[in-house]
N, C-alpha and C positions, 0 to 999 in steps of 0.2 A: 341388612346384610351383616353377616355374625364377620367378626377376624378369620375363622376357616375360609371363607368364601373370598377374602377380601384379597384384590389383587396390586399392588403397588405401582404406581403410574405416573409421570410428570407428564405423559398428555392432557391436556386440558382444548377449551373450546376453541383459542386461537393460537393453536400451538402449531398448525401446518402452514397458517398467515406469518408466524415468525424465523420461519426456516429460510435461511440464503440460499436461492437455487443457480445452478448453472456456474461457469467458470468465472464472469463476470469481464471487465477489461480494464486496462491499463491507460493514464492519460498522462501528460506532459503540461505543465504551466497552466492546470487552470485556475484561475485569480476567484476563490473563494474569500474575499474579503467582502463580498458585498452579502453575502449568504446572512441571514435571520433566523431565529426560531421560530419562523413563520414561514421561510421557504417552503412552497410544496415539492414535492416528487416531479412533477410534470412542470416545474420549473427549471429544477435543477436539471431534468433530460432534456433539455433544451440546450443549456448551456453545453454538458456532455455532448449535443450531438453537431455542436457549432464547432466546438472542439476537433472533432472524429472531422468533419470534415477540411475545418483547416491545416492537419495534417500535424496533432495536437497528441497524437495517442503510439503507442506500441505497434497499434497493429493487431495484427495476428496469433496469438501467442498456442501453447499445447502444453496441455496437464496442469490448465488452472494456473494457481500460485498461491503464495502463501504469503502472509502477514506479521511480521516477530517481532513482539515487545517482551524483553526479558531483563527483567532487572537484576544489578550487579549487586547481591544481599553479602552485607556483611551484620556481625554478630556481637555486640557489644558482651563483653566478658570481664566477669568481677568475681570477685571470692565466695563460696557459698551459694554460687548460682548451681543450678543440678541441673534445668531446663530453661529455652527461651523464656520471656516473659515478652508481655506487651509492653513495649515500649523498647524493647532489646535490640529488635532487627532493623537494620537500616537497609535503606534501598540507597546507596548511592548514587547511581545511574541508571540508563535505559540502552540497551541497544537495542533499535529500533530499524527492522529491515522489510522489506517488499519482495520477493522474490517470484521469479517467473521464465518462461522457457519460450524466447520469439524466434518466430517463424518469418518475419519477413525482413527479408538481408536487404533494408535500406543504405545508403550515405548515412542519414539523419540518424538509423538506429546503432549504425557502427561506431559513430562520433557518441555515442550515449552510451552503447558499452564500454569502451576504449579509454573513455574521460578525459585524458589528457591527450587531443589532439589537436593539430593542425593541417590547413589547407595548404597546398604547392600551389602557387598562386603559377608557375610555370602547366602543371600537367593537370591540377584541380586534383590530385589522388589526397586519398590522408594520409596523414603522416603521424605515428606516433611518438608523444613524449615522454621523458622524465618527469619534468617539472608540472604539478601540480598549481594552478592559480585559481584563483574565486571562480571565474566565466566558467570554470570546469566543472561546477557545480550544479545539477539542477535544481530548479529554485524550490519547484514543487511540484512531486512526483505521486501520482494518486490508483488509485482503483477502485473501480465502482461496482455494486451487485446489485440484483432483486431479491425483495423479500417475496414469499408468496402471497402475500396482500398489496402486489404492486407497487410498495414504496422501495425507497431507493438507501443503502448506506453507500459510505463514501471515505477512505481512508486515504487521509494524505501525509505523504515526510517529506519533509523539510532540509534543504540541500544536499540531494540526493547524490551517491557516485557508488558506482558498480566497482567492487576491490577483489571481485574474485578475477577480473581480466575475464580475456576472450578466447572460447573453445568450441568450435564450429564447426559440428560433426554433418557430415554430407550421407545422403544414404543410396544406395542404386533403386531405384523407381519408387522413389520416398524425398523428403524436403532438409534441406540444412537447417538446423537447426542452435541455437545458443543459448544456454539455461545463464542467465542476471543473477544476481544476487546486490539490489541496492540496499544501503545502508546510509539513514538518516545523519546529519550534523547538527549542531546548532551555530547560528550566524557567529553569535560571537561570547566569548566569556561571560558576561550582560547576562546574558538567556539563557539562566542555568536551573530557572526552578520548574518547568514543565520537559518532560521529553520532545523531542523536535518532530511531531508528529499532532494530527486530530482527526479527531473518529463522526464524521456524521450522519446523521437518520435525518431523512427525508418522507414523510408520509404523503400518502397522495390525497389529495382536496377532496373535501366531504361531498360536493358533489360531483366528483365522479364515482366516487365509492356508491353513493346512490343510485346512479344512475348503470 
């Protein structure tokens, strides 16, 4: 095939195996400490789905979400520079966020918009605060997808608190709805050379791929 004929493409053989499909969902506290680079996919949905049902996740959510790591670049400048150079740019930081739009008006999920809340131990309603403390943080906040070769990613940040507050549009023969915006911390001063967040691939076991 001559260059006339030739068409430009980054499809390749397992390029529709590597596409994330579907809106994927949202989880609450799961202890990814024990995970390997040997976990399979059909491990780790497991754990996912022990999760979901201990009352572990979002829920519900509408219009997907999003995932935002953006680093804070500054630009090292001296005399006689014209253009960046390699070694010029710094990444000083990361802000690192989750964002997503739930649909189901729990207690659980309102204490997890809200962040700084407390219980009336009088009436049980919430009550919101000022003051910010650690427990208002969560610890580790995740979302997970399909690839279309059935394996699994999995993106989690690390003391998570929603700081756009809460706005909870009602609709007439339609559902209430609250778009989040969580944004990652790190614990403490200490932990300052990774952003406060991990990205993982989960493939699924060779023999079920065979099979």
């Amino acid at each position: 095939m001559g260059v006339a004929g030739y068409r430009p493409s980054g499809l390749g053989p397992s390029s529709f195996m590597e596409m994330q499909l579907g809106a994927g969902a949202f989880y609450v506290g799961i202890d990814s400490s024990a995970v390997t680079p040997g976990t399979t996919a059909e491990e780790f949905a497991e754990i996912l789905e022990a999760a979901r049902r201990d009352g572990k996740s979002l829920g519900a959510t509408t219009g997907g979400g999003t995932f935002v790591a953006m680093p804070e670049v500054r630009q090292i400048e001296a005399d006689d520079m014209t253009y960046a150079v390699i070694g010029s740019t710094v990444f000083d930081s990361w802000e690192v966020m989750l964002t997503t739009t739930i649909k189901e008006i729990t207690p659980e999920n309102l204490q997890r918009v809200l962040s700084a809340t407390a219980i009336d131990p009088k009436t049980g309603a919430i009550m919101i605060s000022s003051a910010l403390s650690p427990e208002h943080y969560i610890p580790r906040l995740g979302w997970a997808g399909v690839k279309g070769d059935g394996g699994l990613i999995y993106i989690e940040i690390h003391n998570a608190l929603n700081t756009t507050g809460m706005t909870m549009t009602t609709a007439n023969m339609g559902e209430a709805t609250i778009p989040v915006e969580f944004r990652a911390h790190q614990s403490d001063i200490a932990s300052m050379q990774y952003a406060p967040c991990k990205i993982f691939f989960f493939d699924r076991a060779y023999e079920a791929l065979e099979g």
